[in-house]
N, C-alpha and C positions, 0 to 999 in steps of 0.2 A: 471528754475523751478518755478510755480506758486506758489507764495504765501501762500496760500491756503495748498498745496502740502507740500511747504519746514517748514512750521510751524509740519504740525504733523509728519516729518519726524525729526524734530529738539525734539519735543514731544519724539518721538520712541529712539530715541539717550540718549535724560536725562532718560530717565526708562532704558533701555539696562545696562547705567552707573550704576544703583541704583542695578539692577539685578544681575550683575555680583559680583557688592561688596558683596551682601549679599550671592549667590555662593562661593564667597572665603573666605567668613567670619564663613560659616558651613559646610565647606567641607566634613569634617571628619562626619559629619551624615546624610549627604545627602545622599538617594539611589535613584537610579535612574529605574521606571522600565521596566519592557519589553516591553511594547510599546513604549517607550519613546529612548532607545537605541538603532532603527538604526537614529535615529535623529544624532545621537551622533557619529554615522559611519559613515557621510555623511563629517564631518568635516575635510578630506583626499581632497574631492572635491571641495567644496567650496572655502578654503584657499587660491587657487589660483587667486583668480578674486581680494579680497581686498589687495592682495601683489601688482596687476600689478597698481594697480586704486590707490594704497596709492604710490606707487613710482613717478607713471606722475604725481600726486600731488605734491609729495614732490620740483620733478625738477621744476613745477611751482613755485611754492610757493618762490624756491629759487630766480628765475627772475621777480617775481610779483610789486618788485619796481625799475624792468628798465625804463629809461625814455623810451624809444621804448612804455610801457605799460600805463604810466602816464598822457602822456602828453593829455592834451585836444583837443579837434580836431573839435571840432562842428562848429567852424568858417570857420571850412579849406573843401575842398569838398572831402578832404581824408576822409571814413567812420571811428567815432570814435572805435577806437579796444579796450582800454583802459575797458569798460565800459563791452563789453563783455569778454576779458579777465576775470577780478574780480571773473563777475557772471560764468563762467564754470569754473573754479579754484574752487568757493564757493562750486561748485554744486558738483563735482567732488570730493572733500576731503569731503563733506556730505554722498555722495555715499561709499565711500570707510569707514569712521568711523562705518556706519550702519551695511557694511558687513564685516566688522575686528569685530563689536560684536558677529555677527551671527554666526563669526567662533568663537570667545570665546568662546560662551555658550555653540555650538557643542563640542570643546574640552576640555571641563572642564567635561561635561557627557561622552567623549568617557574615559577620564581619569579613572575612578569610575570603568570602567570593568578592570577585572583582564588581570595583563601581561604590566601595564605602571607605571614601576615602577624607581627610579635610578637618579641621579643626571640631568641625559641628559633630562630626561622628566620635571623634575622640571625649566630646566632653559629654556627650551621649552616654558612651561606653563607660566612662567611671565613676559620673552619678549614679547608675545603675546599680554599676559593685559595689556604691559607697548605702547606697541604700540597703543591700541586700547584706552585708557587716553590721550595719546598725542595728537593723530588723535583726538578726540574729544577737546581736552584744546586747540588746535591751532585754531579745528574751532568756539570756541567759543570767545577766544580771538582777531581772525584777524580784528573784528568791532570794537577792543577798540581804544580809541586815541593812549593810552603808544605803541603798537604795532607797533613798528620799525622795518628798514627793518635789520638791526643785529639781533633783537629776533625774525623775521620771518626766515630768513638764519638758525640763529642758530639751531632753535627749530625743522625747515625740514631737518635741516644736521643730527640732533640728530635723530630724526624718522628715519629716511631713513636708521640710522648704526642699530637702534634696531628693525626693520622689517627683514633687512638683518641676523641679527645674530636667531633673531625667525626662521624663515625658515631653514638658517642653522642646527638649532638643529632639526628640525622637519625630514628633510632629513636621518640626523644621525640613527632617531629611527625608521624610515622605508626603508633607505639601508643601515645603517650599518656607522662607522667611515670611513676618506678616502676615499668614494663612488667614488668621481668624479676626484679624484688623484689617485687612488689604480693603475690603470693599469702601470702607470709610477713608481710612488713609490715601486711598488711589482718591478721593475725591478730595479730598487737602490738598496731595502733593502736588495733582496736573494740571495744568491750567489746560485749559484747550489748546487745541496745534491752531496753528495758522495754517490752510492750507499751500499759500505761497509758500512756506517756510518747511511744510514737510519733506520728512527724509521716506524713502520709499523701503529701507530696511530698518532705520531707529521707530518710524512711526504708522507701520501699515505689519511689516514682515516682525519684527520684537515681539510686540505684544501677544502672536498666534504661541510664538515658543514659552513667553513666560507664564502663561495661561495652562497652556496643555503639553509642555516638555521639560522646563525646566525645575520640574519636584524632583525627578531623577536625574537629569543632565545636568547638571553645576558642580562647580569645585569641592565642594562638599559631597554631594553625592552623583558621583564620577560613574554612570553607568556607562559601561561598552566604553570607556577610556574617552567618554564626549561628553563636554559644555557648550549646552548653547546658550550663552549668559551674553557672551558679546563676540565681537565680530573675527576676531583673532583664531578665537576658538571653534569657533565655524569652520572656519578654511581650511585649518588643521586636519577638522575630522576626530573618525575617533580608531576605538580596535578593529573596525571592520573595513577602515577605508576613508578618504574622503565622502564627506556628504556628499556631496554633487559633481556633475559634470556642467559647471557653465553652458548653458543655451539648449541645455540637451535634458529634459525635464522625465522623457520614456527611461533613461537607465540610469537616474540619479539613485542611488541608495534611499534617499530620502522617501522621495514619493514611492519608489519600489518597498519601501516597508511599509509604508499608508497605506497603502494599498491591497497588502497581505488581507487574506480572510482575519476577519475578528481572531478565530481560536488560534490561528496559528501562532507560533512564540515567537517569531518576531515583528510581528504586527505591533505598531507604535500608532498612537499610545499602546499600550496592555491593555488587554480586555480588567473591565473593572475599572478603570480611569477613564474621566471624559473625554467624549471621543473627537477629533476633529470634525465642522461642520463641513458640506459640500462647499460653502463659499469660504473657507480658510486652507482647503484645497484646491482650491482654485487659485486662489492667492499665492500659495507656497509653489502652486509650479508655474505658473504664471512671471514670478520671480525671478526662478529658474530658469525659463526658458530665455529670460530678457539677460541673461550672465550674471544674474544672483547678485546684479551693484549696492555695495553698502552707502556711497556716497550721494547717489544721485537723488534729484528729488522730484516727488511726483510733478510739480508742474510742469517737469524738463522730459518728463516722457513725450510721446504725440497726442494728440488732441483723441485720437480714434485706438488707443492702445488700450489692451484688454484692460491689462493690470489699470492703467490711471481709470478709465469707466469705473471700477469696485471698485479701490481707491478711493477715487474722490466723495465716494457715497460713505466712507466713515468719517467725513470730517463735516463737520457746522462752517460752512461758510461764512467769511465777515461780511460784515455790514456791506463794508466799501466791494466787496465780490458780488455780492446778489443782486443779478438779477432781478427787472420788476417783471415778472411775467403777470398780467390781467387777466390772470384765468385759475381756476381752485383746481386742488389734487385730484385725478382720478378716481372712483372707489377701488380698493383695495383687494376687495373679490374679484371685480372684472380683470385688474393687472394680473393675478395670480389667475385667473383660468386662460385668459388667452396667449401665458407664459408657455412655450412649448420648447422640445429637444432643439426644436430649429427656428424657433423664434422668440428673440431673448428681449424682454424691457426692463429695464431698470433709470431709478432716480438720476438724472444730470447729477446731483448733489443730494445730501443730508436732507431733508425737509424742502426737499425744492419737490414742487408739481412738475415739472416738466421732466419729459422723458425721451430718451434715447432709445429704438428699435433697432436690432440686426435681425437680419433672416440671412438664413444657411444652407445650403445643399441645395444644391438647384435639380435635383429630381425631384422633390418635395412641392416648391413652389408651383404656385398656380396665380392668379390677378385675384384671387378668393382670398389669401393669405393677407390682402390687403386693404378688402372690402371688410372683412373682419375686424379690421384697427377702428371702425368709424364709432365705436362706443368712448372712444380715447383721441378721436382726431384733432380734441381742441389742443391737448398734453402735450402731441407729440412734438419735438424739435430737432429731432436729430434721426435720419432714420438712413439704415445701410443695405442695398439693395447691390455691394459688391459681387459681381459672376454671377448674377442670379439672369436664368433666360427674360430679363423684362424686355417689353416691345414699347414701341409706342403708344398704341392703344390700353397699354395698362397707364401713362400718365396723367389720362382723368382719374385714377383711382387715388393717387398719389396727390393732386390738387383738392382732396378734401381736406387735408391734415394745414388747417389755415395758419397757424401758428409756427411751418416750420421752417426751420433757421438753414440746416445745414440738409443738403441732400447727397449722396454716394451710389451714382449707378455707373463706376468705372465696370469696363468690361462688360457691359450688358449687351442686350438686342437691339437696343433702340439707335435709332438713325436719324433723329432731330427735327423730321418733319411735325412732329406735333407737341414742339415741346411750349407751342402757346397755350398749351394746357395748363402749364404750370407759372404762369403770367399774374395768374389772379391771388399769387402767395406773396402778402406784402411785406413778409418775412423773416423772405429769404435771401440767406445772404453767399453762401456757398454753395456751387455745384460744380460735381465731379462728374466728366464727360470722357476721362481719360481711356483709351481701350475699344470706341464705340466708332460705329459709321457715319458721326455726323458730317454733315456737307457744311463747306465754307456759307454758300449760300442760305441756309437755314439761320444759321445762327445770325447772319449780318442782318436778314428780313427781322430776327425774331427776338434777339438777345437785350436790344434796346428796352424793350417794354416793362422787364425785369425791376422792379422801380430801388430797392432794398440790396440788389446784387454789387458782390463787393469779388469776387472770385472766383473763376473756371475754370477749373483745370484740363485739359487738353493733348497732354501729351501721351504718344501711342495714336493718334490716327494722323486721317490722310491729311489734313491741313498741313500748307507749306507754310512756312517761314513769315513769307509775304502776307498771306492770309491770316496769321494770326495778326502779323503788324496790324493792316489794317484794321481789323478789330480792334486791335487795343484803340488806335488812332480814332475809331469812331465812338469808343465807348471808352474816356479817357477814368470814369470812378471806378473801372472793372479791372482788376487785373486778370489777365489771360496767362496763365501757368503751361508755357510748353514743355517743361520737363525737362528731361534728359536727352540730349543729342549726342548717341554714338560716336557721331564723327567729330565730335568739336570736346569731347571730355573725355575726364581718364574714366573708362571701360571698368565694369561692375561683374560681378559674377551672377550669371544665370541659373537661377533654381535648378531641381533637374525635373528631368521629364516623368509623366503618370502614364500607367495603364488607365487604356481607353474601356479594353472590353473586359469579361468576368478572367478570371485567372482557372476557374476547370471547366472541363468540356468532354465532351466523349469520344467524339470520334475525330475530328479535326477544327483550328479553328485556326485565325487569322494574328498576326502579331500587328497590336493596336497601340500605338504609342501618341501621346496629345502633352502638347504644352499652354500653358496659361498666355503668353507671350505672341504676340502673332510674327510670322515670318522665322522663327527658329526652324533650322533644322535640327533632324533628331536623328546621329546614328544607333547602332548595335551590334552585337555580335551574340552567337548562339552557342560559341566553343568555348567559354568560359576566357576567354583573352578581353582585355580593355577594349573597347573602342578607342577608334583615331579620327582625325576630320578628311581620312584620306583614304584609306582604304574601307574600311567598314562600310555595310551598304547603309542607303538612308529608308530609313520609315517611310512607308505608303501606305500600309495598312492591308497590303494585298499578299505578304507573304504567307504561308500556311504552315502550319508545322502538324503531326500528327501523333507529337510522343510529348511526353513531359521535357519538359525545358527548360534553359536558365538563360534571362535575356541579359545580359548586361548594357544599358542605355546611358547617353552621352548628348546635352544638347549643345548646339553652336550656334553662333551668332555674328555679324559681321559689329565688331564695335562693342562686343562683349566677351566677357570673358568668360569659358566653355563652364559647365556644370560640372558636377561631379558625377563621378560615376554610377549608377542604381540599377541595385538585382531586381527582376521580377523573375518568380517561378509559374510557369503554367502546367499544370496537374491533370493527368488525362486521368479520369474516371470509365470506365468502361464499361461496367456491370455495376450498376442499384440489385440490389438483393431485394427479393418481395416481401420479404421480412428480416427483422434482425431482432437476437433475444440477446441478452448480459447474463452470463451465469454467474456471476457473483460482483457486489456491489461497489457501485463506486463512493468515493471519498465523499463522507458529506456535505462538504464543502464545495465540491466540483461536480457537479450534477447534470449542468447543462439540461440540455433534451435528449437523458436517459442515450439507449441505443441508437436514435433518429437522429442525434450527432454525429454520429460519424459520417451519413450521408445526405447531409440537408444543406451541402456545398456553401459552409458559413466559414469564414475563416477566423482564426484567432488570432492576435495580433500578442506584440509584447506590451505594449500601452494598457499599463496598470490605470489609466484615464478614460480608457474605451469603456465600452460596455461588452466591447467583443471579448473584452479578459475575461471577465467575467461569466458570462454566457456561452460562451463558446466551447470552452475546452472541459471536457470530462476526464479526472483523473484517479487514478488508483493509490493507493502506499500503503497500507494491509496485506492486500491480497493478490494476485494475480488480477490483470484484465480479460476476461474472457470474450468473447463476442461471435455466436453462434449465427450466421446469416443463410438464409434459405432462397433458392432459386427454383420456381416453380418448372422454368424450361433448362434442361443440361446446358451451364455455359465452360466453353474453354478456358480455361483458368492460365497464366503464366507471369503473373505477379501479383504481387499485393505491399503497399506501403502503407505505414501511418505515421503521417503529418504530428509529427512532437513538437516541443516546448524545450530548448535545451537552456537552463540558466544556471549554470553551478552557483554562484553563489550564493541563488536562494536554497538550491537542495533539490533544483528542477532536474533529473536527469534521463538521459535516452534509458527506453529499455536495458536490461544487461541480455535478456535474450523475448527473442521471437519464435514463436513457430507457429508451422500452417498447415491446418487440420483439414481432410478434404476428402467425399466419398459420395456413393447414392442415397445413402441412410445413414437420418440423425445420429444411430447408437452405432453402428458399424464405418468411423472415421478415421482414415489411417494418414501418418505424419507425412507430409509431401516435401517442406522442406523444413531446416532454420534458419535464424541469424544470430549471430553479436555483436550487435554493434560497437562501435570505437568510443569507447569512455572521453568524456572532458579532462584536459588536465588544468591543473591551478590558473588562475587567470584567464581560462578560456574565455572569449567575448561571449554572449549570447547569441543563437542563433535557431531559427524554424527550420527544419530538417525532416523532408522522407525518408523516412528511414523503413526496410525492409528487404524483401525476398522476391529472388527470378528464378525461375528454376522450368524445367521442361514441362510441356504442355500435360494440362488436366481435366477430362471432363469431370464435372460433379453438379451436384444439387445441393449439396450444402457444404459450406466453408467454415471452418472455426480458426479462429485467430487466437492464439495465448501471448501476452504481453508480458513479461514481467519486471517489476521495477528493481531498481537494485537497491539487494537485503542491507548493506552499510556502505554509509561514505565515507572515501576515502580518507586517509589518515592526514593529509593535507587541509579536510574542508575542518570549517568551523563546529559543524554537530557532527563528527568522524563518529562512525558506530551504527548511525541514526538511518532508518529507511528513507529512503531518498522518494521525493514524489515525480509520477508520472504523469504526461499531461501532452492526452490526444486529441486533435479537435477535427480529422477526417480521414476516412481510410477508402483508398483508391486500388479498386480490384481492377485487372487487366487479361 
């Protein structure tokens, strides 16, 4: 190194030293600001270059007075090495002190942001500085006379243990304690769970956190002011709120940040860290939904509960638990192709063959859905055919699965005349008839023959009292499960009631209201006032309405107790445009289907678990949303709304303005109306809102719509400054 060179790097070095000191001497009131901290993020990167360049220092340093190194050699026609030695040793530990400061001052500013807090940071921080004094006291020292080669050994042994142990810690608070031993240690330390014995949050829900959350989230490194280390600190929360809302999985914090797009910044994990799988997802809100118990334990869930199904498939069943099932594992490919959105199999257990089916969505279903199983009919054991429209005639399809134990067709079609179909399952030990048409007299002809049945459940239909007695009386190894009797126990709350039919329409359409529950009545109202069990009229399905509307619905029940109250909105649509173009781009993250979202009557939901989040909604935060729509015949124009996404505190928010472009030609469009919508304030709940513009009648042929999102958030929100994103998922022309 020149001369020249090594003086003002030797310059850069004594200020670096003066720098730091005074850094550590005001810590506590230094801020540091926004421009200045990603300098301070970059210190993750850096750090590596002055560890590898202070080590090969160091191992020189320790051979620097070998004679190998010493001896003179200018006499000899050997080239002297001695001399170059020195000078790249010098150079090399100059290099390396320079950028051990670079990374100090980077992590002493990345320290200052919130979330690096805890012993492990602190011992982090002044191995660091202890390293980056040494490195400089050695090189400033190795020109003195007193500089021997025991205080050179020594002083590079020392550095070299206190660079080692800096790292060390640095590692700790960005993967966690154990990182580079865990895989082998985890196999030392755990014995296997007992299944009986598992906890449904120490030994199903821990492990997802300590896996993929807690490198940042722990005492030590305190991101967003939350540990999730243990159960305390959970409940807590952190700087953004509690985690969760018990039983309520859609607007948990949690999942709503899983949920985020990859690139978004508050997507958890961070892009660049492992990511959650779909089934560790499924788990965490699964949890969630069931009030997030820390105490409970998987076998105290229900037999047919989402969470214990996945559950019970991560643990190794004992000896004394398993099952002899007489029959080998399915292949592997076939379980995986005939896995579908609406028809789920998975393991009873860990290495168990035998399997559990649900089928879902009864527009889906067909008697095919079932015929398809017969690659796997010997596996199956457990299969749920809840709401699904089955008849009778599909329970030949159902009597090929020889093997199965448990069957669930509550609430189906079927009416028991053929259920000697299901006679020849020597099996079977449970069925679920609750919800169904069967006749007293069916079951008495036909329930005997059952050879393996140990329990029917029954309650929800027409069977009296009497008639089950009987039953039981003639089939004393059966128990017959009547359920719940309104009149004879304390009274339960009623789900509430669904929309029957689509939610937009064009020109008129019917108020469709359906419950799961037979014999409920369903009120509503249309003025925005609660229903009552008294005034409100009752659902029949033949009311009509022909404008947009807000149902409020209310079920009742003689022996129960009423539902809660639930909005539906119905969206009149009036005019599809023959075309629609986007004059500038959407988010790339929110893409949906381009222009043909707005009008392909999909709705978006807030259920970051849908796939409707996902697909559904296209949004903007750049630029304007534009959307130029063409009508081939003049239509009368006299509104237009667009179906938003309002969530403050993700940073979802309504347009700040709208307006409505409108004329006979494309280039010749004059402003017909605005709007500004009403801003969120702090805490606002989340909510789906049309929002837009009425204004006096239009003809045109084409429409332009400008959306714009707004340019900062408030000084209340958590990213205040920050363009706030927009997110439309249908726009309704009138």
């Amino acid at each position: 190194m020149q001369k020249k060179l090594a003086g003002l790097a030797e310059q850069a070095l004594f200020a670096s030293a003066v720098f730091i000191l005074v850094l550590l001497l005001f810590e506590s009131k230094i801020v540091i600001p926004v421009w200045l901290q990603p300098i301070g993020r970059l210190h993750p990167l850096i750090l590596h270059f002055p560890i590898v360049i202070l080590l090969l220092a160091v191992v020189m340093e320790v051979f620097r007075f070998n004679k190998a190194n010493t001896i003179n050699r200018s006499e000899s026609r050997i080239p002297d090495i001695s001399e170059f030695y020195r000078t790249f040793s010098t150079n090399l530990l100059l290099v390396g002190a320079l950028l051990a400061a670079v990374t100090v001052i980077m992590g002493l500013f990345l320290s200052r942001e919130d979330g690096y807090t805890g012993a492990v940071v602190q011992w982090h921080k002044w191995t660091g500085v202890l390293t980056f004094y040494l490195a400089a006291l050695i090189y400033w020292s190795r020109r003195k006379t007193w500089y021997s080669p025991a205080i050179a050994q020594t002083g590079a042994v020392l550095m070299g243990i206190v660079l080692i142990g800096a790292g060390h810690y640095g590692s700790v608070i960005t993967h966690g304690e154990d990182f580079i031993l865990a895989p082998v240690t985890h196999q030392l330390k755990s014995a296997p769970v007992d299944l009986q014995q598992a906890l449904v949050f120490n030994d199903v829900i821990k492990p997802i956190f300590e896996q993929k959350c807690t490198s940042c989230h722990n005492p030590e490194k305190l991101k967003g002011e939350l540990a999730l280390t243990d159960a305390e600190a959970i409940r807590k929360g952190g700087k953004s709120g509690k985690l969760y809302v018990a039983g309520d999985p859609d607007v948990s914090l949690l999942l709503k940040r899983i949920h985020l797009p990859v690139d978004e910044k508050k997507h958890m994990p961070p892009s660049g860290k492992a990511q959650l799988t779909e089934a560790e997802i499924r788990l965490l809100a699964l949890w969630v939904k069931g009030r997030a118990e820390f105490t409970k334990k998987v076998v105290d869930l229900p037999a047919t509960d989402s969470l214990r199904i996945m559950a019970v498939a991560l643990f190794k069943p004992t000896k004394q638990a398993e099952p002899g099932f007489a029959f080998d594992a399915a292949d592997e490919e076939t379980v995986k192709k005939l896995n579908t959105d609406y028809r789920t199999i998975a393991p009873l257990a860990k290495e168990s063959p035998a399997l559990a089916v649900n089928l879902y969505n009864k527009a889906t279903y067909s008697p095919e859905k079932l015929q398809e199983l017969s690659p796997i009919k010997s596996q199956v054991v457990y299969l749920n055919l809840n709401k699904m429209p089955v008849k009778d005639a599909d329970l030949k399809y159902i009597g090929q699965f020889e093997n199965l134990e448990k069957l669930d067709v509550n609430f189906t079609d079927i009416t028991g005349k053929e259920l000697n179909q299901l006679a020849s399952l020597n099996h079977l030990k449970s069925l679920a008839l609750s919800g169904t048409a069967v006749k007293y007299a069916d079951l008495r002809n036909q329930i005997g023959t059952f050879k393996k049945l140990k329990t029917v459940a029954l309650w929800e239909t027409r069977l009296t009292d009497e008639e089950i007695h009987q039953l039981q009386k003639a089939n004393p190894r059966i128990q017959f499960i009547a359920g719940f009797d309104g009149e004879k126990s304390e009274p339960i709350r009623l789900n509430p009631p669904q929309l029957k039919n689509t939610a937009i329409f064009a020109q008129s359409t019917p108020i469709q209201l359906r419950h799961p529950i037979k014999g409920v009545e369903i009120r509503y109202t249309t003025d925005g006032t609660d229903p009552d069990s008294i005034h409100s009229p009752i659902n029949n399905d033949k009311t009509i309405i022909t404008g947009s509307t807000i149902i409020k619905a209310k079920a009742y029940k003689s022996g129960w107790f009423s539902s809660p109250v639930v909005t539906f909105n119905y969206y009149k649509s009036g005019y599809k445009p023959d075309s629609a173009n986007l004059l500038m781009p959407l988010n790339p993250v929110h893409q949906a289907e381009g222009a043909n979202t707005f009008f392909d009557h999909k709705l978006g939901t807030f259920n970051a678990n849908s796939p409707a989040w996902a697909n559904n909604w296209a949004g903007v935060r750049k630029n304007d949303l534009v959307l130029v729509s063409e009508f081939k015949k003049p239509v009368n124009v006299t509104s237009v709304d667009l179906r938003t996404m309002i969530e403050p505190e993700t940073g979802i928010f309504p347009p700040a303005e709208i307006e409505i472009w409108g004329g006979d030609k494309r280039d010749n469009l004059k402003l017909i109306a605005t709007a500004h919508p009403e801003m969120p304030i702090k805490k606002s709940d989340p909510v789906l809102k049309a929002i837009g513009c009425t204004f006096k009648p239009h003809t045109v042929s084409y429409l332009k719509i400008v959306a714009k999102p707004v340019p900062k958030l408030p000084e209340w929100h958590g990213n205040k400054g920050k363009q706030a994103l927009l997110l439309v998922d249908e726009v309704f022309i009138n």
